[in-house]
N, C-alpha and C positions, 0 to 999 in steps of 0.2 A: 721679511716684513712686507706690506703690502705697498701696493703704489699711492703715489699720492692723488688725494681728491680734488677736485677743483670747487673751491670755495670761496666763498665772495666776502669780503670784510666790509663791519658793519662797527661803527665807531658809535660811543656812547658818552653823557655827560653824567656821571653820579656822585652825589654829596661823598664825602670824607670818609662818612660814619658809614653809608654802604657801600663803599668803596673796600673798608678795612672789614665790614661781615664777611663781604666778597671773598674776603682773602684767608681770612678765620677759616669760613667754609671748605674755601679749595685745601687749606694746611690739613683739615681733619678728615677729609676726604683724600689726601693724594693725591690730589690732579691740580689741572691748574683752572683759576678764575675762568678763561675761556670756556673749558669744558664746561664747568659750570652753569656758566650762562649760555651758553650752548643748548645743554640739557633742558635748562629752564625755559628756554624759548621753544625747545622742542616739545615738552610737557605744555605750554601751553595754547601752541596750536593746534593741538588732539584735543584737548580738552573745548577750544572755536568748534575745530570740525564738529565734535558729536555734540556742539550745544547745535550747531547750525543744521545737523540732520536732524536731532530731534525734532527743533522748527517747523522743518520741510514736512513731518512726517504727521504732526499734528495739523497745520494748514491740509495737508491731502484727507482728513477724516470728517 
């Protein structure tokens, strides 16, 4: 297995009802909630980046 990462923890407040999609989710996926939202947060910082180059790219025309 690989080494481990060094990763920062990042605590959150979520109602009940997304708390238990959260968990639906991760059940029918395999993984655990963390990944999840992991994932999720990762999807949508790609999704900032290329709205914020678009931006950049429009302002330079």
């Amino acid at each position: 297995m690989g080494g481990k990462r060094k990763l920062e923890l990042i605590a959150v407040y979520v109602t009940k009802e997304k708390k238990e999609a959260l968990e639906e989710w991760a059940t029918s996926e395999e993984r655990s909630v963390s990944w999840i939202v992991s994932k999720a947060i990762d999807k949508a910082l790609e999704n900032l980046q290329q709205q914020e180059t678009e931006a950049k790219q429009d302002t330079q025309q």
